[in-house]
C-alpha positions in Angstrom: 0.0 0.0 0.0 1.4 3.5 -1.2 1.4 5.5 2.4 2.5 8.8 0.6 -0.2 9.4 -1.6 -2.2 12.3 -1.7 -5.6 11.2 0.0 -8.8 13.2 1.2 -9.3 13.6 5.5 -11.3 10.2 5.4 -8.9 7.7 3.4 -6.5 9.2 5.9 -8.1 8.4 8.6 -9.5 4.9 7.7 -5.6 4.1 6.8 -4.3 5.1 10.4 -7.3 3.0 11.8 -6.0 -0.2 9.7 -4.6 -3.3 11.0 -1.9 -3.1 8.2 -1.2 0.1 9.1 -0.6 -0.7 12.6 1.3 -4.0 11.9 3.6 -2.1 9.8 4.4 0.9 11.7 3.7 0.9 15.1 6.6 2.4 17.3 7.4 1.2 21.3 10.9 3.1 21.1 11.2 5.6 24.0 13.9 8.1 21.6 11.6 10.1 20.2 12.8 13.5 19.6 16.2 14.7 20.7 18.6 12.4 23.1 21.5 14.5 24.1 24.8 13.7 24.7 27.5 16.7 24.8 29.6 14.7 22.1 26.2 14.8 19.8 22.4 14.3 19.8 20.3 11.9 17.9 16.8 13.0 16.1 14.2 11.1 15.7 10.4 11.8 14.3 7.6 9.4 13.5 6.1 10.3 10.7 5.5 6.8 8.7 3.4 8.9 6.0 5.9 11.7 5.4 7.6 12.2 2.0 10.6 14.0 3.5 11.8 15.1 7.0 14.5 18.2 7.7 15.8 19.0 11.2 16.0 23.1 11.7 18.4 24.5 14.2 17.9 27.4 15.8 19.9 30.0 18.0 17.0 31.4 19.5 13.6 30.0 20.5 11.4 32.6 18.1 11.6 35.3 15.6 10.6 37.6 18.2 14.2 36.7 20.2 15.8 37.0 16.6 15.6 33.2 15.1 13.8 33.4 12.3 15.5 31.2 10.3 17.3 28.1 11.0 21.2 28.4 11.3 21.1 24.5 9.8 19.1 22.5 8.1 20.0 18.8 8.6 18.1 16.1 5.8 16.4 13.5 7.9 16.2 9.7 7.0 13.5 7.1 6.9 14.2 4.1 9.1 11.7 1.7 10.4 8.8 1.7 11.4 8.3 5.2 9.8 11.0 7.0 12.1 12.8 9.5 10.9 16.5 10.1 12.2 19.1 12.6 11.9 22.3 13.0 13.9 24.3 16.3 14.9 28.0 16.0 16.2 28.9 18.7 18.7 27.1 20.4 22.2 24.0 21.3 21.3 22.9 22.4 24.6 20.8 25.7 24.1 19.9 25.2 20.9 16.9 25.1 19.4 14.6 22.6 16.8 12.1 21.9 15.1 10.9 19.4 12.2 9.8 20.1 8.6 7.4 17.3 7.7 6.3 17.4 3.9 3.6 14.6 3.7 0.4 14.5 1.3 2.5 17.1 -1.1 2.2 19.7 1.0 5.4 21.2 4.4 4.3 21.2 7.6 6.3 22.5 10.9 6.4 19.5 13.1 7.0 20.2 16.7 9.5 19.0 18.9 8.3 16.3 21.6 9.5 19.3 24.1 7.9 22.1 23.5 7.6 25.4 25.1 4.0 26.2 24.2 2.8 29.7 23.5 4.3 29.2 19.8 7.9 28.9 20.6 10.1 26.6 19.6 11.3 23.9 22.2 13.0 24.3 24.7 10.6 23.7 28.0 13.3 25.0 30.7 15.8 27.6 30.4 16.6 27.9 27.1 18.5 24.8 27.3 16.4 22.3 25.0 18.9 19.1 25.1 19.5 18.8 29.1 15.7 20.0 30.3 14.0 18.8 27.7 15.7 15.5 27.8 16.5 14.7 31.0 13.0 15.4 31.6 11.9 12.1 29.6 14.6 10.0 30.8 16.6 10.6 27.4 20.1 11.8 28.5 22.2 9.8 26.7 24.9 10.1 28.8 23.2 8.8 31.9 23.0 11.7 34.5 
């Protein structure tokens, strides 16, 4: 079955509510979104419809703080199960992310697991996305 086709609200939903569909992508991993490591930080986005994933980057958490564009845009790939991954070398502790999802032909800004809320991009605690964000869901990688 072709997951990426275009489709009207119902087909969509009738998919999702599939057997098939369920047997094929269901997900138990507990690394969704970032997990943070000062050496790097893995990415990861379910999105088992999606045509294409990008990671953005960002210095700031909104335009309004002066981040209106990404300073990096990082290609994501498909893996199993419909996750998407991407990895990023370096400390990325205080920076900031968000997902481009571009499913059904058309982009969509997919948000972070961690997100601030009130429109801003994640991160939920200090403007340090990686350690708050992940330690928060048990997702440091480096085990503190």
């Amino acid at each position: 079955m072709e997951y990426t086709a275009k489709r009207a609200p119902s087909e969509w939903r009738a998919l999702f509510c599939s057997e098939q569909f369920e047997t094929e992508f269901f997900y138990g991993g507990d690394d969704l979104g970032a997990v943070y490591s000062p050496e790097k930080t893995g990415f990861a986005l379910w999105a088992p419809t999606a045509e294409a994933v990008s990671l953005r980057l960002y210095k700031k958490g909104s335009a309004v703080e002066g981040a209106e564009k990404p300073f990096e845009t990082i290609e994501m790939h498909k893996g199993e199960k419909g996750v998407w991954r991407a990895e990023k070398t370096g400390d990325l502790d205080g920076i900031y992310y968000t997902f481009l999802v571009t499913a059904d032909g058309q982009q969509r800004d997919g948000r972070p697991v961690c997100e601030s809320g009130g429109g801003k991009r994640t991160p939920e605690h200090g403007g340090r996305f990686t350690k708050s964000c992940a330690a928060g869901m048990g997702k440091r990688a480096d085990g503190a």
